[in-house]
VEXROMAR-366165 format. One record per residue: residue in one letter; x, y, z of N, C-alpha, C in turn; residue number from 1. Coordinates in Angstrom, 2 decimals, m for minus. Example, Ala and Ser with C-alpha at 12.3 -4.5 7.8 and 13.67 -1.06 7.14 Angstrom:
! VEXROMAR-366165
PT,residuo,n.xx,n.yy,n.zz,ca.xx,ca.yy,ca.zz,c.xx,c.yy,c.zz,num
PT,A,13.19,m5.69,7.80,12.30,m4.50,7.80,13.20,m3.30,7.80,1
PT,S,12.85,m2.25,7.08,13.67,m1.06,7.14,12.90,0.03,7.87,2
***
This chain:
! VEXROMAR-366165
PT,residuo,n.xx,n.yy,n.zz,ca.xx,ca.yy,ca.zz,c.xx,c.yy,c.zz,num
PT,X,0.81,m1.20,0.00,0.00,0.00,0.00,0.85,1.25,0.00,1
PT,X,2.05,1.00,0.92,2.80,2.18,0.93,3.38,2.98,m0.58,2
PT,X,3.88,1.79,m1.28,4.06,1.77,m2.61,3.04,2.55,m3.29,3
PT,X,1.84,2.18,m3.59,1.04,3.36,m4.71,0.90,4.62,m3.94,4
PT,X,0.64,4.92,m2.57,0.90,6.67,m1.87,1.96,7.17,m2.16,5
PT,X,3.27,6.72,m2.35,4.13,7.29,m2.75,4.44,7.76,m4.50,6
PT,X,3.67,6.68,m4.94,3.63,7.16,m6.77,2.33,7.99,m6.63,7
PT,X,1.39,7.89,m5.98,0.33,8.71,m5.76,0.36,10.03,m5.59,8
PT,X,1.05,10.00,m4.52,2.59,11.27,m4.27,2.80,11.99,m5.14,9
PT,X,3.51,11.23,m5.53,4.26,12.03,m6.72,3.59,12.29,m8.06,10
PT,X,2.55,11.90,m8.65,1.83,12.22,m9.55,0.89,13.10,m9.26,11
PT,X,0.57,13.29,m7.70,m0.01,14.77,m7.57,0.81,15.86,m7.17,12
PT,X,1.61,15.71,m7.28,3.07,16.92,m7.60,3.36,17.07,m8.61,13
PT,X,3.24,16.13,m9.69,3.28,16.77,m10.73,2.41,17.28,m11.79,14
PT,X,1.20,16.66,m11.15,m0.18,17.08,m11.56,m0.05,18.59,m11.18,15
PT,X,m0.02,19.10,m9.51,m0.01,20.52,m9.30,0.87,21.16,m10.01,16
PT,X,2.13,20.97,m10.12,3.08,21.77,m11.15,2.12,22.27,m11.88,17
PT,X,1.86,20.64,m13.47,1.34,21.10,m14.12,0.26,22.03,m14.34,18
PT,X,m0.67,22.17,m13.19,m1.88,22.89,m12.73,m1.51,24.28,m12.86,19
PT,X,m0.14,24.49,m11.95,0.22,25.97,m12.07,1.02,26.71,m12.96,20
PT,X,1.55,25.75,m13.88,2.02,26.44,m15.16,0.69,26.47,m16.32,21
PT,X,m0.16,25.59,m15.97,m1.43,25.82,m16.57,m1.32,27.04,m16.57,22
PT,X,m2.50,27.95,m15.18,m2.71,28.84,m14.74,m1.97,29.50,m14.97,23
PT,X,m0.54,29.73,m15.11,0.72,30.81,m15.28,0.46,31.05,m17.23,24
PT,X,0.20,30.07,m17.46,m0.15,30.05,m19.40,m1.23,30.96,m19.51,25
PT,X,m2.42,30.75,m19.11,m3.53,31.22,m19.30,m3.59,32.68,m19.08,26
PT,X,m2.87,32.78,m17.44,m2.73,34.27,m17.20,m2.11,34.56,m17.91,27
PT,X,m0.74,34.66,m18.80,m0.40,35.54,m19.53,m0.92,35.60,m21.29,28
PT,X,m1.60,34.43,m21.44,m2.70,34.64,m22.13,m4.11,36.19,m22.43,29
PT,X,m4.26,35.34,m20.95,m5.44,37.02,m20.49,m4.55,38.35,m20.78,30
PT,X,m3.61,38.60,m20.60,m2.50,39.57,m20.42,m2.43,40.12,m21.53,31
PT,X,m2.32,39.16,m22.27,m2.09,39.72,m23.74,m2.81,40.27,m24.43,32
PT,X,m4.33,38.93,m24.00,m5.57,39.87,m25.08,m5.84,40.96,m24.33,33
PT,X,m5.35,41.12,m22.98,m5.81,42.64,m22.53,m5.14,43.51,m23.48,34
PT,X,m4.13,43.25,m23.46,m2.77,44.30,m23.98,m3.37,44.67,m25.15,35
PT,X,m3.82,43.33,m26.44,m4.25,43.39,m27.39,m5.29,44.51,m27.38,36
PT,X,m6.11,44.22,m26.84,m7.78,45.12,m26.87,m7.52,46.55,m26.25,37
PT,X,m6.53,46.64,m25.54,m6.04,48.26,m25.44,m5.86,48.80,m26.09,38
PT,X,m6.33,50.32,m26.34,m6.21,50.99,m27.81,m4.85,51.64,m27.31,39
PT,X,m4.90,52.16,m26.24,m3.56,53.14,m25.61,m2.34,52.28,m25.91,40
PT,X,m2.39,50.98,m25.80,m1.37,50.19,m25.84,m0.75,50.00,m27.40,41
PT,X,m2.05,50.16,m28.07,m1.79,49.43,m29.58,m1.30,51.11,m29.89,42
PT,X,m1.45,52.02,m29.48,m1.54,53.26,m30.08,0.31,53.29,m29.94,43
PT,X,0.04,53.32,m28.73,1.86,53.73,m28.00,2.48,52.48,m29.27,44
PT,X,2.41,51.38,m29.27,3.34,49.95,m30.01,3.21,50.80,m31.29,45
PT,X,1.69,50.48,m32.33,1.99,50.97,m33.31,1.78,52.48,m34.23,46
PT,X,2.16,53.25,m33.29,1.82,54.54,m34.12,1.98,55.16,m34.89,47
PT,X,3.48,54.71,m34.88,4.09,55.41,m36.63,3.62,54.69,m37.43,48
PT,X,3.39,53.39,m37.32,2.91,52.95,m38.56,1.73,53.56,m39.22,49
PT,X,0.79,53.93,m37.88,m1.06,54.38,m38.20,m0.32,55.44,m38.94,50
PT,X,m0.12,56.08,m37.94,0.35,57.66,m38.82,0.85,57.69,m39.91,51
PT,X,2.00,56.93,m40.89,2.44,56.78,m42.02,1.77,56.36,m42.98,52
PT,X,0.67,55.14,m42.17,m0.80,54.61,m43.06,m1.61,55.86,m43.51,53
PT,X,m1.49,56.59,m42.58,m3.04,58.08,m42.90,m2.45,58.84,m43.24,54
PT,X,m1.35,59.31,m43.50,m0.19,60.14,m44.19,m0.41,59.58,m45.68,55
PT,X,m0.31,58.10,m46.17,m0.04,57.76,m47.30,m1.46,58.30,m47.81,56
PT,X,m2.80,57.67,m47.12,m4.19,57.77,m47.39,m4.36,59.10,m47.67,57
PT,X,m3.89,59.83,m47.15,m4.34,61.80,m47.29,m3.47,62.14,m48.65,58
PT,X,m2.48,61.67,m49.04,m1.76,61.90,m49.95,m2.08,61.51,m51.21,59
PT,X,m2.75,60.03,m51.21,m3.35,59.51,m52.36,m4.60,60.23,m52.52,60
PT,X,m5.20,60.34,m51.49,m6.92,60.88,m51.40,m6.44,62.50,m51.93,61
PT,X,m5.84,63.07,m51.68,m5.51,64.58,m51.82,m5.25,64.75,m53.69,62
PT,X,m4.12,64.06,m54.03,m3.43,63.62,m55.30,m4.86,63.18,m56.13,63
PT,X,m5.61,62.32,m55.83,m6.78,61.89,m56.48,m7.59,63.13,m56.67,64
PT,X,m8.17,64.04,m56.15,m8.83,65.13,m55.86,m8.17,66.38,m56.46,65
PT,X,m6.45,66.20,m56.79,m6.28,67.45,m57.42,m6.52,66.74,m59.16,66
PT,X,m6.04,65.67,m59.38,m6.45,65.24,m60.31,m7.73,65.07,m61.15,67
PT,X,m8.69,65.27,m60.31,m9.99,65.26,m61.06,m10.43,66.55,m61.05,68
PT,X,m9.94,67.61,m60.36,m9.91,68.91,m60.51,m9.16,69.25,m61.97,69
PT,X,m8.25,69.26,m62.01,m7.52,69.11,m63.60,m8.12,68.87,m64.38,70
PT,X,m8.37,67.60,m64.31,m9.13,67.07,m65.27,m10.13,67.94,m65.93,71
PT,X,m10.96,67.81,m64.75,m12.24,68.66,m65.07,m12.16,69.91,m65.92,72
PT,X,m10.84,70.72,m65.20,m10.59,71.74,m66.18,m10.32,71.64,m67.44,73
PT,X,m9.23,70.65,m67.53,m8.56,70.37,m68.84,m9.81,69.96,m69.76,74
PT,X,m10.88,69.13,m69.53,m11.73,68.96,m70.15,m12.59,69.99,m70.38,75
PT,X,m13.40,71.48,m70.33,m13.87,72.10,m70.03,m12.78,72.92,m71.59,76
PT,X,m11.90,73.21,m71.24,m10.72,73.84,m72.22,m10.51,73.19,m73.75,77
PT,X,m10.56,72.24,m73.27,m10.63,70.82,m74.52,m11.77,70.32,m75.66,78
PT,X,m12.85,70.36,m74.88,m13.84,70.61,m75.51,m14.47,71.78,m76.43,79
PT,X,m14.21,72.90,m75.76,m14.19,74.08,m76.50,m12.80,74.41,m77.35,80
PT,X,m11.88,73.62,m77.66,m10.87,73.58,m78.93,m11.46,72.68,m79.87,81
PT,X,m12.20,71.36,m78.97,m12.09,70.73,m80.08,m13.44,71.23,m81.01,82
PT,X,m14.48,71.88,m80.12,m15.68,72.88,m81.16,m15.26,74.22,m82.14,83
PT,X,m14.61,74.84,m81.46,m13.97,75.49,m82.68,m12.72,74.73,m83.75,84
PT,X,m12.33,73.87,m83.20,m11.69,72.97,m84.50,m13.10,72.33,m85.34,85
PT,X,m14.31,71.74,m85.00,m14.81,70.80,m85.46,m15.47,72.31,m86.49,86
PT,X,m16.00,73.17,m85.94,m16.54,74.45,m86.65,m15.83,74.78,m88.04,87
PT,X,m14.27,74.92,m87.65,m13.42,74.79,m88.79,m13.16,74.38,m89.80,88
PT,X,m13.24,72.89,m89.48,m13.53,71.76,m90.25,m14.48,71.68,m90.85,89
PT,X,m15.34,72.13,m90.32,m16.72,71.87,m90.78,m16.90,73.11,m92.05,90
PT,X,m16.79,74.32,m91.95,m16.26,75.49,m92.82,m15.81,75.31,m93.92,91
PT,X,m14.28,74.77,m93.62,m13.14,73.96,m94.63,m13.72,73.00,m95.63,92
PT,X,m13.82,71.89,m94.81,m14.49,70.21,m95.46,m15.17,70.26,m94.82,93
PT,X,m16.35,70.14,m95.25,m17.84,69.67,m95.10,m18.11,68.57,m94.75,94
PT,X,m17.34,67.20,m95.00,m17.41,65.96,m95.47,m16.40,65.88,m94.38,95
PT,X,m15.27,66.52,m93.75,m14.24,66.32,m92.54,m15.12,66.56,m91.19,96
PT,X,m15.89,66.67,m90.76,m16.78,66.88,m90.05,m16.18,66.08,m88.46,97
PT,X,m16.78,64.65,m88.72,m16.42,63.71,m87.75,m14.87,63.99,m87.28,98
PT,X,m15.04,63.32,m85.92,m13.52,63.56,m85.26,m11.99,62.41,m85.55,99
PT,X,m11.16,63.03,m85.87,m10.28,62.03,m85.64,m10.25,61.00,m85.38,100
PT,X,m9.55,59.52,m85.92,m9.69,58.51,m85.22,m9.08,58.28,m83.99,101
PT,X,m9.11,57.33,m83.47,m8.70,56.93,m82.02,m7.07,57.02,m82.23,102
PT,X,m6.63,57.23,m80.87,m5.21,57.16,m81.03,m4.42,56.10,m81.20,103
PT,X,m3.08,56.45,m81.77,m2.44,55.55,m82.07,m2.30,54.04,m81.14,104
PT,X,m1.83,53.07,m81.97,m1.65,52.18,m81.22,m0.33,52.31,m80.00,105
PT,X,0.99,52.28,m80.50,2.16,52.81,m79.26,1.38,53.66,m78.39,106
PT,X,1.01,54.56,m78.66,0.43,55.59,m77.88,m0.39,54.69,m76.56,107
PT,X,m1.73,53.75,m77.16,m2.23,53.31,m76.24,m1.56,52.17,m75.45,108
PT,X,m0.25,51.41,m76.16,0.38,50.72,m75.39,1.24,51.51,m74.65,109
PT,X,2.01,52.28,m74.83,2.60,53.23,m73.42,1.76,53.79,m72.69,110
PT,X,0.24,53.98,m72.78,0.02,54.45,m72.10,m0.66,53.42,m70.87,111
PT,X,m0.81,52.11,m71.51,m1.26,51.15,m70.49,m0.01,50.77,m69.50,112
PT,X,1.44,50.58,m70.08,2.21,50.23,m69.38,2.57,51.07,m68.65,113
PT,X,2.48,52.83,m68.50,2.49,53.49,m67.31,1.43,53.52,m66.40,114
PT,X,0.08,52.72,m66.79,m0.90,52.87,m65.75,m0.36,51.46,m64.73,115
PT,X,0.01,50.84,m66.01,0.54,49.03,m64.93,1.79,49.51,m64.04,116
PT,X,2.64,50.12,m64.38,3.87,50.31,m63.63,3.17,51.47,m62.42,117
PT,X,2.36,52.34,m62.40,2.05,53.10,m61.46,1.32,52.09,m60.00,118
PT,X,0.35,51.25,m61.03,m0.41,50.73,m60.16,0.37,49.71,m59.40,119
PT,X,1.49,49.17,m60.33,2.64,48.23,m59.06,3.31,48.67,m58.01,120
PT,X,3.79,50.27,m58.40,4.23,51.25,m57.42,3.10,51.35,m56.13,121
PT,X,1.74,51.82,m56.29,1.50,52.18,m55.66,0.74,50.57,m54.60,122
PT,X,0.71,49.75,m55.31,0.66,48.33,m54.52,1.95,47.93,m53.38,123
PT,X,2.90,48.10,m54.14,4.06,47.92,m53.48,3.99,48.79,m52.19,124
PT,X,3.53,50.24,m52.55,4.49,50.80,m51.35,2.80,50.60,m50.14,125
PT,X,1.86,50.69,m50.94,0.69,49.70,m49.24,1.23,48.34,m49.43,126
PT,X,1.80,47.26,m49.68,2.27,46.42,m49.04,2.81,46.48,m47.84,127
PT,X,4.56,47.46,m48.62,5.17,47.73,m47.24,4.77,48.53,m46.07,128
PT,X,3.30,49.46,m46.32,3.24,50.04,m45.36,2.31,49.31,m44.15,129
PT,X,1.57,48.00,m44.92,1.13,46.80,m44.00,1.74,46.23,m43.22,130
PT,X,2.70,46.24,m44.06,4.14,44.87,m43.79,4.64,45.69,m42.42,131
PT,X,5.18,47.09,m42.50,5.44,48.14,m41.14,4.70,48.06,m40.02,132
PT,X,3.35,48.23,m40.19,2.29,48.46,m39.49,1.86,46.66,m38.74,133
PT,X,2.15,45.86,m39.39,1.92,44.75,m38.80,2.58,43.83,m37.91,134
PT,X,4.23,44.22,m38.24,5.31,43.88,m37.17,5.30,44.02,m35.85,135
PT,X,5.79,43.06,m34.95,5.62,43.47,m33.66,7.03,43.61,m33.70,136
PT,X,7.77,44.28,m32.52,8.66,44.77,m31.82,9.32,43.88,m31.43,137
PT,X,10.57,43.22,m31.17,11.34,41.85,m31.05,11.55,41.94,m29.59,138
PT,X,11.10,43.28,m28.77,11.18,42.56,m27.38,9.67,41.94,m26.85,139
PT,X,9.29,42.14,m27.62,7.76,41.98,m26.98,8.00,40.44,m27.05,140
PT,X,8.94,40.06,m28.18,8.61,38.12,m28.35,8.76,37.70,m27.22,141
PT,X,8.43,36.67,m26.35,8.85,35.81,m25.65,9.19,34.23,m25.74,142
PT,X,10.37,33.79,m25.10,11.00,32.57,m25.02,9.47,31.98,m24.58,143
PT,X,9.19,30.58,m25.34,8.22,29.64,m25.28,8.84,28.84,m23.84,144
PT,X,7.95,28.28,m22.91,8.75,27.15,m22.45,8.06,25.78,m22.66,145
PT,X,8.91,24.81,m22.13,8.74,23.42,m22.63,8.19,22.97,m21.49,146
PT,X,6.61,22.34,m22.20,5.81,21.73,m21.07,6.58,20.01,m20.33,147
PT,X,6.76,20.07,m19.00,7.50,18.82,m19.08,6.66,17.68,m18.82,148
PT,X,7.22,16.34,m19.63,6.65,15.33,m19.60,6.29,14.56,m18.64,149
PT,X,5.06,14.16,m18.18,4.69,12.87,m17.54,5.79,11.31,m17.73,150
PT,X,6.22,10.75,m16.33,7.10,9.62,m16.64,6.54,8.76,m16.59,151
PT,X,6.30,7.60,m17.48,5.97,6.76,m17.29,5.96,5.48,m16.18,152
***
């Protein structure tokens, strides 16, 4: 009898260990998703990144907005050349009336391969600014430890 109290013993010693590195797991578990769900926390860890994210966003959003401003103008300017050209034409040759054909072919292939090369640029650089923004900090990692085994 003495025999199984003493393995009895000892398998509830190592049962409790295990119990309290349980509990020591879990709590720093809780710890984390606290840490996680803190905005103050996530703010302080990642802020340059936010900030460089809404820096890029105001810049594209801004850039987009002067661009369709332009546009708008340039079109506005454009249209009224191309009515007094078509008036002209129309004056001139009677029969020249209709507009120009479509533009050249090179023309429309350079102009696709600067929309593809812009749009890789501007993929690339929100990649990296994900890729920034998503890193954690190398002290924050922590050493794993090794759960120890039950002896047979």
């Amino acid at each position: 009898m003495k025999g199984l109290n003493g393995q009895r013993e000892e398998f509830e010693r190592k049962a409790d260990a295990l119990r309290e590195r349980l509990l020591h797991t879990i709590e720093a578990i809780d710890q984390r998703r606290h840490a996680l769900l803190d905005v103050k926390t996530q703010v302080r860890r990642h802020g340059p990144g936010v900030v460089t994210g809404g820096l890029m966003l105001v810049v594209m959003g801004g850039a987009a907005v002067i661009s369709l401003i332009q546009e708008a103008r340039a079109r506005d300017a454009r249209l009224r050349r191309e009515r007094v050209r078509a008036l002209v034409r129309f004056w001139r040759h009677p029969d020249w009336v209709a507009p120009r054909g479509k533009p050249s072919v090179p023309r429309e292939i350079g102009r696709k391969i600067l929309v593809g090369a812009v749009t890789f640029l501007a993929m690339q650089l929100i990649r990296r600014g994900i890729r920034l923004t998503m890193t954690t900090p190398g002290r924050e990692v922590q050493a794993r430890r090794r759960v120890p085994e039950l002896q047979a």
